[in-house]
N, C-alpha and C positions, 0 to 999 in steps of 0.2 A: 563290714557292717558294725555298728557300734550299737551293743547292749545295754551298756550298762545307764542308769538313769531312764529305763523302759518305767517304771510303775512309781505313781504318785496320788501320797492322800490328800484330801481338801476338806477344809473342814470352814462352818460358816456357822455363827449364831445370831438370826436374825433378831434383830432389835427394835423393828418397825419398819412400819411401809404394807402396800398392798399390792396384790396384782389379782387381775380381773374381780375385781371388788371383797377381795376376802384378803381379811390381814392374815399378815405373814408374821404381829409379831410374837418374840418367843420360841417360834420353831427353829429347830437344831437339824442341819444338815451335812452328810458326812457325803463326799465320793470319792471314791474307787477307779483308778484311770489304769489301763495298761495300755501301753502298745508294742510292735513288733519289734520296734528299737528305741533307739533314744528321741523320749521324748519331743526336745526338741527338734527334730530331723521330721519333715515331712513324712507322713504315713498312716497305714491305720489303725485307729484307738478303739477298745472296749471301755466305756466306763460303767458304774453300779453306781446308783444314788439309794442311801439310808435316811431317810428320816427319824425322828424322834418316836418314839411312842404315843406322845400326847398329839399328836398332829391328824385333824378329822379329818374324814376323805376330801371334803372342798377344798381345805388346805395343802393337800396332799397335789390336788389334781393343777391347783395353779402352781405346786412350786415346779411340778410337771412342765408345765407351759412354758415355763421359762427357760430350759434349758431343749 
């Protein structure tokens, strides 16, 4: 089993655009991936998404939707 390469950040600053009718621009999103092994190897993943602080719950709920 190969471990190494299990955990990866992502990071995105949206610049515009909408989804289900509430812009997205400006929010800042961070996530958080682990999995059992190496990434890229088929298996299972935890991830955690962070938002910004400024990001209202609508915004909040579509960047949800999206993933």
């Amino acid at each position: 089993m190969v471990t190494a390469g299990r955990e990866a950040l992502l990071v995105w600053n949206i610049t515009g655009g909408n989804h289900q009718g509430e812009s997205l621009a400006a929010i800042k999103v961070a996530a958080v991936v682990v999995g059992g092994a190496n990434l890229g190897i088929e298996g299972p993943r935890r991830a955690v998404l962070y938002l910004d602080g400024v990001t209202s719950d609508v915004q909040r709920r579509a960047v949800l939707a999206l993933w």
